[in-house]
BAFI-3210 file (N, C-alpha, C; in Angstrom, 3 decimals, decimal comma, padded with zeros to 6 digits):
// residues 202
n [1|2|3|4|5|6|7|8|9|10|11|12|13|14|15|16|17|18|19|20|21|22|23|24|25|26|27|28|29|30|31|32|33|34|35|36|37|38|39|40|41|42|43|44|45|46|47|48|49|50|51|52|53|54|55|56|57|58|59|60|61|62|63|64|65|66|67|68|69|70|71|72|73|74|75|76|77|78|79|80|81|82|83|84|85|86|87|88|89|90|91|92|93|94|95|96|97|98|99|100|101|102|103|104|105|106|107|108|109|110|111|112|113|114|115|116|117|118|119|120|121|122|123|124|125|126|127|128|129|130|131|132|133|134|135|136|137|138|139|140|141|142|143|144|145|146|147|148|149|150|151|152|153|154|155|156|157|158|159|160|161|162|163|164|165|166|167|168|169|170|171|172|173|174|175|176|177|178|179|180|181|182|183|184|185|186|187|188|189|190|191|192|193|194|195|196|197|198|199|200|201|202]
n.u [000,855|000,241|001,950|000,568|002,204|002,338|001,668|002,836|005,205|006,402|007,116|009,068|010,735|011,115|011,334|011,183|011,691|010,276|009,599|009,566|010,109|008,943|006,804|007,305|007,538|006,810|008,312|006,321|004,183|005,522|006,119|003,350|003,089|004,774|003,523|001,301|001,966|003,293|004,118|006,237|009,352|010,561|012,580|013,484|015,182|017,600|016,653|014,365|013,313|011,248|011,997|010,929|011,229|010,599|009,853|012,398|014,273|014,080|016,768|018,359|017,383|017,892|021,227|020,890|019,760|021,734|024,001|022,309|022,891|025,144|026,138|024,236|024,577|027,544|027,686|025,470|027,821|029,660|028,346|028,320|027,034|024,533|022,838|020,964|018,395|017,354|014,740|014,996|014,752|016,520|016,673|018,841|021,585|021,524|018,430|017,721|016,396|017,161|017,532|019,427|021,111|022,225|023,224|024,730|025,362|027,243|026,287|026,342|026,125|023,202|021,664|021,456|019,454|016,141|013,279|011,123|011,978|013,565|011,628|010,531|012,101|014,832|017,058|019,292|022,665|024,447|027,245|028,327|027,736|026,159|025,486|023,936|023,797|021,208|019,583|018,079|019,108|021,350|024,887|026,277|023,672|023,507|026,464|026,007|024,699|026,597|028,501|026,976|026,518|028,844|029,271|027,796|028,291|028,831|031,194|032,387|031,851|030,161|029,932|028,634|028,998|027,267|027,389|029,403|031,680|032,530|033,965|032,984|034,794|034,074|035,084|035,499|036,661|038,196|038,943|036,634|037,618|038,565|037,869|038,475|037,058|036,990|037,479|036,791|035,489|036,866|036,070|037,689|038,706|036,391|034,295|035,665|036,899|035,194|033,732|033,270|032,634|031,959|031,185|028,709|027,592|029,224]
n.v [-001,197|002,256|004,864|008,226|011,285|014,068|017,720|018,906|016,781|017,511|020,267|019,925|018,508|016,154|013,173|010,177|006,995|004,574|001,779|000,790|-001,171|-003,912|-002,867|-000,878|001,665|003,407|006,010|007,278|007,716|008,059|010,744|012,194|011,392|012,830|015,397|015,286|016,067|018,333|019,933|018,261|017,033|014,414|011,456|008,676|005,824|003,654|001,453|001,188|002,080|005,199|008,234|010,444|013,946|016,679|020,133|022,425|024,328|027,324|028,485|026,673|027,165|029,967|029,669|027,795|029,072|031,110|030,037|028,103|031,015|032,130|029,634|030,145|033,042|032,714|030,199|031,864|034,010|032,361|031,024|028,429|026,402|025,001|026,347|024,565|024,551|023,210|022,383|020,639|017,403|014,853|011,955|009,515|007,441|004,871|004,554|006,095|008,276|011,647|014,787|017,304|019,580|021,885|022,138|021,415|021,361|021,287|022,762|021,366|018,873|018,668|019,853|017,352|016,729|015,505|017,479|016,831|015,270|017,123|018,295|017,149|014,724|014,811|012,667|012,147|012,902|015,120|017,443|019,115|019,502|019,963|019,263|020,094|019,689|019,449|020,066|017,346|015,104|013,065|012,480|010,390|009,696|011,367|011,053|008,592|008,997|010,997|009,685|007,893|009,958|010,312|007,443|007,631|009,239|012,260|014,905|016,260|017,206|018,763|018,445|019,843|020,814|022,642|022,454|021,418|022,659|021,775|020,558|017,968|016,384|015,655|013,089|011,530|008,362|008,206|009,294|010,606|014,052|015,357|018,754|020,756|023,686|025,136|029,138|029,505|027,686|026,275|025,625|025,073|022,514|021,847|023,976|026,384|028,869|029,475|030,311|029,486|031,423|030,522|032,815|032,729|030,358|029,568]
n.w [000,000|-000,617|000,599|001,986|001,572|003,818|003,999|006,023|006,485|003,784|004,160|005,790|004,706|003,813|001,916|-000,289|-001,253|-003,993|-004,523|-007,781|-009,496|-010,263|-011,613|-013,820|-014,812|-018,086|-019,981|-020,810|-018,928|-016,840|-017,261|-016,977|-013,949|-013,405|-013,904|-013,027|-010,221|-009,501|-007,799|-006,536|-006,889|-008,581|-009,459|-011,375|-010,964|-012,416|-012,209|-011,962|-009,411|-007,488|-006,988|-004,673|-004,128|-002,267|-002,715|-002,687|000,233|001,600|001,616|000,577|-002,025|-002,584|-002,996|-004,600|-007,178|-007,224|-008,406|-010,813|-012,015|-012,501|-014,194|-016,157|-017,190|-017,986|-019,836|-022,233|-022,588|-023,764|-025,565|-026,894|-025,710|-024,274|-021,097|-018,149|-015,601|-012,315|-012,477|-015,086|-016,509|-017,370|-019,451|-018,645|-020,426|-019,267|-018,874|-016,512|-015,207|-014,362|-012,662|-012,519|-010,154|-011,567|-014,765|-018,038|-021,688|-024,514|-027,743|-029,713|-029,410|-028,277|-030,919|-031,655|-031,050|-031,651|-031,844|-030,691|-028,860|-027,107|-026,265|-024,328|-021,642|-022,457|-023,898|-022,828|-021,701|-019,308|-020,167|-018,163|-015,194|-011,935|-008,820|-005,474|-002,191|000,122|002,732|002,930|001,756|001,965|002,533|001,003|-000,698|-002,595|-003,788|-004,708|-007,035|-008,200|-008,751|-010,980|-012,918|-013,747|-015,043|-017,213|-019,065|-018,055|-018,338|-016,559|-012,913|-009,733|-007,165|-004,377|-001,244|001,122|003,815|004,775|003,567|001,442|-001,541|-004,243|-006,870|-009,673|-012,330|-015,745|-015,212|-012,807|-009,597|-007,135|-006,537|-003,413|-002,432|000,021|001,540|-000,712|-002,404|-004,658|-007,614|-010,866|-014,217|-015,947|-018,750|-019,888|-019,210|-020,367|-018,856|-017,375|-013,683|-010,789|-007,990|-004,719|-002,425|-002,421|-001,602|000,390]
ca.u [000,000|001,521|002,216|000,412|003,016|001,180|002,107|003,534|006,279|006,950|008,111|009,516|011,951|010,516|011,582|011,295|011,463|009,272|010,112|008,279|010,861|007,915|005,514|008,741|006,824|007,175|008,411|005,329|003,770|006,477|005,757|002,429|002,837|005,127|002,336|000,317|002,373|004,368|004,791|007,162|010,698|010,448|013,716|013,697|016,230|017,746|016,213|012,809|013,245|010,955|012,863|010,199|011,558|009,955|010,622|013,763|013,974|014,369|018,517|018,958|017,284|019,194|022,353|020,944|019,908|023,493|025,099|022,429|022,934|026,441|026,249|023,197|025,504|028,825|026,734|025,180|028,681|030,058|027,758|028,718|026,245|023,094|022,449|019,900|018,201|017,532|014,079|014,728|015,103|017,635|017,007|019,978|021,831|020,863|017,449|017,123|015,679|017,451|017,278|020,740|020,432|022,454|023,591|025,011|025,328|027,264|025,114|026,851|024,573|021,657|021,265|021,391|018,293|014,927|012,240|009,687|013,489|014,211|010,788|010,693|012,956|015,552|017,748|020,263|023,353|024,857|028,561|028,215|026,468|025,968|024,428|023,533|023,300|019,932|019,238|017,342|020,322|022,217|025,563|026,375|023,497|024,181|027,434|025,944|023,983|027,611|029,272|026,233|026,283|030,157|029,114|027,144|029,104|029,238|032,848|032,821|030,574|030,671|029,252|028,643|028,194|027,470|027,086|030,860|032,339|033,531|033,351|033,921|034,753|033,842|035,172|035,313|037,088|038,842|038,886|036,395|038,907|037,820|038,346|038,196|036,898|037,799|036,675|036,027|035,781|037,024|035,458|038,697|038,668|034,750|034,127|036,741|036,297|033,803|034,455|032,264|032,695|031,631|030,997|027,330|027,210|029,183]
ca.v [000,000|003,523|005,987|009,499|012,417|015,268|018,856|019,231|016,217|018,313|021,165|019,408|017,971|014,702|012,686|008,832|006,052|003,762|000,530|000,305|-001,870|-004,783|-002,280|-000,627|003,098|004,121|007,030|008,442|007,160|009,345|012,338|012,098|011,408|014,238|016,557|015,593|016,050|019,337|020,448|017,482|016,355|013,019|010,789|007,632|005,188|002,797|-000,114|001,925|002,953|006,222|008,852|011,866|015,007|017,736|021,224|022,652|025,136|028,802|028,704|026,387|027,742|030,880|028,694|026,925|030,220|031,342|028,891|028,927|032,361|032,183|029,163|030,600|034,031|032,275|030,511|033,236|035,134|031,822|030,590|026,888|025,673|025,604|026,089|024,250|024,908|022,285|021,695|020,040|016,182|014,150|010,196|009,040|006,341|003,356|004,903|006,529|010,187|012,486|016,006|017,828|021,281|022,790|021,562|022,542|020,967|021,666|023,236|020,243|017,625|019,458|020,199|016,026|015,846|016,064|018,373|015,949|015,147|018,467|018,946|015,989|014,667|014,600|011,063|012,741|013,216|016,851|017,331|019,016|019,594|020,517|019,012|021,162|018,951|020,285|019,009|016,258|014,602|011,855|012,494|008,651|008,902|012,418|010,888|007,569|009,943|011,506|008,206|007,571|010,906|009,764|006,292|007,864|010,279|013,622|015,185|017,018|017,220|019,099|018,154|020,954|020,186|023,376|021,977|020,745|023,247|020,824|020,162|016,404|017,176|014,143|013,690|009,987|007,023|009,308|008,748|011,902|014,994|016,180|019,862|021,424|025,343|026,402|030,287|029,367|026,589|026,458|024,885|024,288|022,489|021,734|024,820|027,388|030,724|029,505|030,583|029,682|032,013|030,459|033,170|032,735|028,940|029,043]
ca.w [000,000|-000,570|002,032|001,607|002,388|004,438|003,609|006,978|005,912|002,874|004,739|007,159|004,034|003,908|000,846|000,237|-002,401|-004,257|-005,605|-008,516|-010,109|-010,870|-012,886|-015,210|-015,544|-019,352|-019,924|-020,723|-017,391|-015,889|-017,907|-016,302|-012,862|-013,141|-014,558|-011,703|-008,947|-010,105|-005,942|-006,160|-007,318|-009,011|-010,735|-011,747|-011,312|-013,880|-011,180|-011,668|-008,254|-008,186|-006,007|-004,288|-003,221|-001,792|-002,814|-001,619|001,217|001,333|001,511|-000,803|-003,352|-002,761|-003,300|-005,996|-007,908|-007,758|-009,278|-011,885|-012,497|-013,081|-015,241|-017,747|-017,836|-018,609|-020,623|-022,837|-023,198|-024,498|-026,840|-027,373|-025,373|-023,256|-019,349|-017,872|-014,350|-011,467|-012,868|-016,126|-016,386|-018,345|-019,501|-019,129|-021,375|-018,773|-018,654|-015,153|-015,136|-013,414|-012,735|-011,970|-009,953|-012,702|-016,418|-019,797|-022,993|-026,367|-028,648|-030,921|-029,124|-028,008|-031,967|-032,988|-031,135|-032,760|-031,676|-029,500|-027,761|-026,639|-025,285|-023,190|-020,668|-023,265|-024,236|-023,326|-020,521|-019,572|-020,362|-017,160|-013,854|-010,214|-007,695|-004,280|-001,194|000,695|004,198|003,102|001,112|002,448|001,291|-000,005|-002,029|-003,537|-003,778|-005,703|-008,285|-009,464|-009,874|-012,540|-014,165|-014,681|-015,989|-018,338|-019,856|-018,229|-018,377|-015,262|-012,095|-008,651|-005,555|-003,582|000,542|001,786|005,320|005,030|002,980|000,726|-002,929|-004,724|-008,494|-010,641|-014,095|-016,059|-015,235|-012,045|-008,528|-007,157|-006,292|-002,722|-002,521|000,971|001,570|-001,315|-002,420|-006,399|-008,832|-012,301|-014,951|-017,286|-020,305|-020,181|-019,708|-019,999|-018,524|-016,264|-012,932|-010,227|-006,497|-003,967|-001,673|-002,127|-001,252|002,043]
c.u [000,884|000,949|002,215|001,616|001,715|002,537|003,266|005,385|007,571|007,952|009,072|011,280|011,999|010,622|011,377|011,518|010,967|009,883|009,400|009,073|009,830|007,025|006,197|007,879|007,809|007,412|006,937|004,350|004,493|006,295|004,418|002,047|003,826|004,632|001,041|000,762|003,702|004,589|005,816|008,347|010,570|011,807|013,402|014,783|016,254|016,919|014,507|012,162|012,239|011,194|011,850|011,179|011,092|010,526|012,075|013,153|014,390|016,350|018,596|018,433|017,730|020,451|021,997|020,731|020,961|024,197|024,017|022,584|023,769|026,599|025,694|024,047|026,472|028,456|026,261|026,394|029,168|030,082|028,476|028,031|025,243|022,916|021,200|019,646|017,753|016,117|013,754|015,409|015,594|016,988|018,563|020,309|021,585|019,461|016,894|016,669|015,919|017,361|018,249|020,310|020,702|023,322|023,833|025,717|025,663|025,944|025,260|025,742|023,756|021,209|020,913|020,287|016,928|013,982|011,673|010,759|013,758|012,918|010,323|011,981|014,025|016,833|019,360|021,846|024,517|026,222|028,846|027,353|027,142|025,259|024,839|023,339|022,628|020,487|019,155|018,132|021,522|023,656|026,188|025,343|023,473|025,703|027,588|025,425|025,234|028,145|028,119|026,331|027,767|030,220|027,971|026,910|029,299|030,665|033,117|031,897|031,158|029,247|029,518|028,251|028,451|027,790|028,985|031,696|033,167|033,241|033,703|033,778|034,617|034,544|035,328|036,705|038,875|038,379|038,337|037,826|038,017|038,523|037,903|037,909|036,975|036,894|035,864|036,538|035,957|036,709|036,656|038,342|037,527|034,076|034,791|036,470|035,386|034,118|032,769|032,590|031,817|030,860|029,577|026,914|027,626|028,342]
c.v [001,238|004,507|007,429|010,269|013,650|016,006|019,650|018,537|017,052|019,406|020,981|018,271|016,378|013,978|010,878|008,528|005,133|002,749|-000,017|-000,339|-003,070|-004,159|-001,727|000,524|003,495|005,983|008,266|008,334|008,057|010,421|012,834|012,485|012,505|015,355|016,863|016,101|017,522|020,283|019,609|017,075|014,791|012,865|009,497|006,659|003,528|001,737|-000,087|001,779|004,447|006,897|010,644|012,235|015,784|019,029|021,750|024,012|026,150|028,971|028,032|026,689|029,163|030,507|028,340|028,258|030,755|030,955|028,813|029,950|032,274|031,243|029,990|032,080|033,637|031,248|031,245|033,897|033,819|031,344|029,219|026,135|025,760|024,930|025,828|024,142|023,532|021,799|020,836|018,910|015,619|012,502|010,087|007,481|004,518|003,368|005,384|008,157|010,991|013,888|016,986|019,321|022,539|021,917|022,137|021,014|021,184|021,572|021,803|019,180|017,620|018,965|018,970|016,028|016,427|016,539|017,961|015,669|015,955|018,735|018,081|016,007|013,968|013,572|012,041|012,740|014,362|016,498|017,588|019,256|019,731|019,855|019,867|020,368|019,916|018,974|017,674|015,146|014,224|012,294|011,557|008,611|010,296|011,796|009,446|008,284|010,357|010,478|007,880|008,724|010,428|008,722|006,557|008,859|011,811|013,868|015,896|017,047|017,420|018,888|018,682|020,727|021,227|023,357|022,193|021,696|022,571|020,752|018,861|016,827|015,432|014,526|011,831|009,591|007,781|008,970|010,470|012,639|015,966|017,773|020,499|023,220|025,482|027,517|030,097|027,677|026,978|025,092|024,229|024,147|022,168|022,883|025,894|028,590|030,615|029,632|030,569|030,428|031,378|031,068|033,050|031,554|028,849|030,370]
c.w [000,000|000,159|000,930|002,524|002,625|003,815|004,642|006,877|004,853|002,901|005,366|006,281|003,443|002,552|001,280|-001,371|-002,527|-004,751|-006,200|-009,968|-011,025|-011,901|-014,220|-015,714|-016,861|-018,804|-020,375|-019,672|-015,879|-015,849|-016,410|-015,061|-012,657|-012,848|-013,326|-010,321|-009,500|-008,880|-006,006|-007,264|-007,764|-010,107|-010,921|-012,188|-012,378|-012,974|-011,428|-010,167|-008,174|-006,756|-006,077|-003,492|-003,092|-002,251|-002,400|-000,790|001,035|001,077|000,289|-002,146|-003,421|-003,507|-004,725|-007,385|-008,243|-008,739|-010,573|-012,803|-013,131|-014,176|-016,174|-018,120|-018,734|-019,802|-022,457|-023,581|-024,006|-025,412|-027,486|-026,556|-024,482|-022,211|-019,410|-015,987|-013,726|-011,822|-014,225|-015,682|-017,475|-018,645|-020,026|-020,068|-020,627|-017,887|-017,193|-015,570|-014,289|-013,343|-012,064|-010,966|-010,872|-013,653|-017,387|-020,613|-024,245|-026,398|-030,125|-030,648|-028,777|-029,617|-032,434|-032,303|-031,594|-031,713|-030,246|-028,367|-026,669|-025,381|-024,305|-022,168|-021,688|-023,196|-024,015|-021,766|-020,280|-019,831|-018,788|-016,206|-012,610|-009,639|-006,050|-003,050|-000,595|001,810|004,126|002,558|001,935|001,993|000,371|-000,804|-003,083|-004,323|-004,963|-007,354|-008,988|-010,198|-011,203|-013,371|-014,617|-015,634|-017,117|-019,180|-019,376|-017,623|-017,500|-014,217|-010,560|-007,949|-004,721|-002,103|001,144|003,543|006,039|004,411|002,085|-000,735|-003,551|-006,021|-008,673|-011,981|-014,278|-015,952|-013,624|-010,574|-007,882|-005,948|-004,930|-002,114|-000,998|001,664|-000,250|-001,687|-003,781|-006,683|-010,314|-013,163|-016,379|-018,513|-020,567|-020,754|-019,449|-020,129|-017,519|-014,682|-011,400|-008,318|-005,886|-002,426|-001,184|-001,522|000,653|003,341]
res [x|x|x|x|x|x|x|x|x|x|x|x|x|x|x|x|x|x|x|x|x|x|x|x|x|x|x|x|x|x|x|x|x|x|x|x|x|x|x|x|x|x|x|x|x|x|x|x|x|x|x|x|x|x|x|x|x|x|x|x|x|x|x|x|x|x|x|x|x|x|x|x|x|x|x|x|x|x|x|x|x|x|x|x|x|x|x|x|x|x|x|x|x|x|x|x|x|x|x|x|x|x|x|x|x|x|x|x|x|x|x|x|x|x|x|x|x|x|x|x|x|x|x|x|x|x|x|x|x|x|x|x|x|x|x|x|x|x|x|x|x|x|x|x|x|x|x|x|x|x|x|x|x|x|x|x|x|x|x|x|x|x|x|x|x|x|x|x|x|x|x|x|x|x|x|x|x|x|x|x|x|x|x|x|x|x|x|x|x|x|x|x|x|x|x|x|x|x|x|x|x|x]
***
C-alpha cells in the first residue's frame, strides 16, 4: 500500500522512495505522474526505483539560484552551449531520469536531437552539472547519483556540501577529487572561462 506524504512532511523535508521496479513506468507514465504532482521532485532510477523530493527550502534555493545564475551568464557570453536549471530532467543512457540542480550541454549535441526530444525529458546526458546537497540529502546517495552521471558520460561534475564546505569534483574514469573550503571553482577544459565564487554557497 503507498504511504500518503502530508504537507507538513513536505516542509519538514521529507523525501522517500518507491520501488516500482515490478511495474517498469514508461516514460510516458512518468511524464504524467510528473504533470500531476508538479509540488514534487520526481527521478527515476535505472532499477525503476521512483525517487520523491519535496521542494527545496528557502537557503537552498538561494544557493541553488546562484550557481544557476552564473552558469546561464557564462553561458550566454560563451555561446557553445546551453544552461539548464535544477528543474529540467535528463534520460539518461541506462534509462534513469534524473534532474541535476544545474547543467550545460554543447550546442553540438543538443542540436542532434529532434524536436519531440528536446521537449521531453531529453535522451540525453549533460557534459556538465551541479548538484547542491539540501538538508534532506544523504551524502552517499548524492554521492551515488555523481558516480552515474560519470558512468554515463558527463565530463565534469561538482558536488557541492554546503554543510561541510567541501566540494567532490567528478570527471570519467577518475577517482572523485575532494576539494576542501575552497573560495572558487574552475570549470577548465569543459568549460573554460567559467568561474564559479563560492561566496554565495558558504
Amino acid at each position: 500500500m503507498s504511504q500518503l506524504v502530508t504537507p507538513r512532511q513536505i516542509e519538514a523535508g521529507f523525501g522517500f522512495t518507491l520501488d516500482l521496479s515490478s511495474l517498469r513506468l514508461t516514460l510516458e507514465q512518468f511524464e504524467r505522474l510528473c504533470a500531476d504532482n508538479r509540488d514534487l521532485r520526481l527521478e527515476l532510477t535505472s532499477s525503476g526505483e521512483l525517487i520523491v523530493m519535496p521542494p527545496t527550502g528557502s537557503t537552498t534555493g538561494i544557493q541553488n539560484a546562484a550557481i544557476t545564475r552564473e552558469l546561464g551568464n557564462w553561458a550566454k557570453k560563451n555561446g557553445d552551449g546551453i544552461a539548464f536549471d535544477s528543474s529540467t530532467a535528463f534520460t539518461l543512457p541506462d534509462v534513469a531520469i534524473r534532474a541535476p540542480d544545474a547543467s550545460w550541454i554543447t550546442s553540438v549535441r543538443w542540436e542532434r536531437l529532434g524536436e519531440v526530444e528536446q521537449e521531453g525529458f531529453a535522451p540525453i546526458c549533460p557534459d556538465f552539472l551541479v548538484e547542491l546537497r539540501s538538508p534532506a540529502d544523504p551524502l552517499t546517495t548524492v554521492q551515488g547519483k555523481m558516480e552515474e552521471y560519470s558512468e554515463n558520460g558527463t565530463l565534469l561534475g561538482w558536488l557541492i556540501d554546503p554543510f561541510a564546505h567541501r566540494v567532490y569534483v567528478y570527471r570519467p574514469s577518475e577517482n572523485p577529487e575532494l576539494l576542501e573550503n575552497p573560495e572558487k571553482l574552475s570549470g577548465k577544459s569543459v568549460l573554460p572561462g567559467f568561474v564559479l565564487n563560492l561566496r554565495e554557497i558558504w
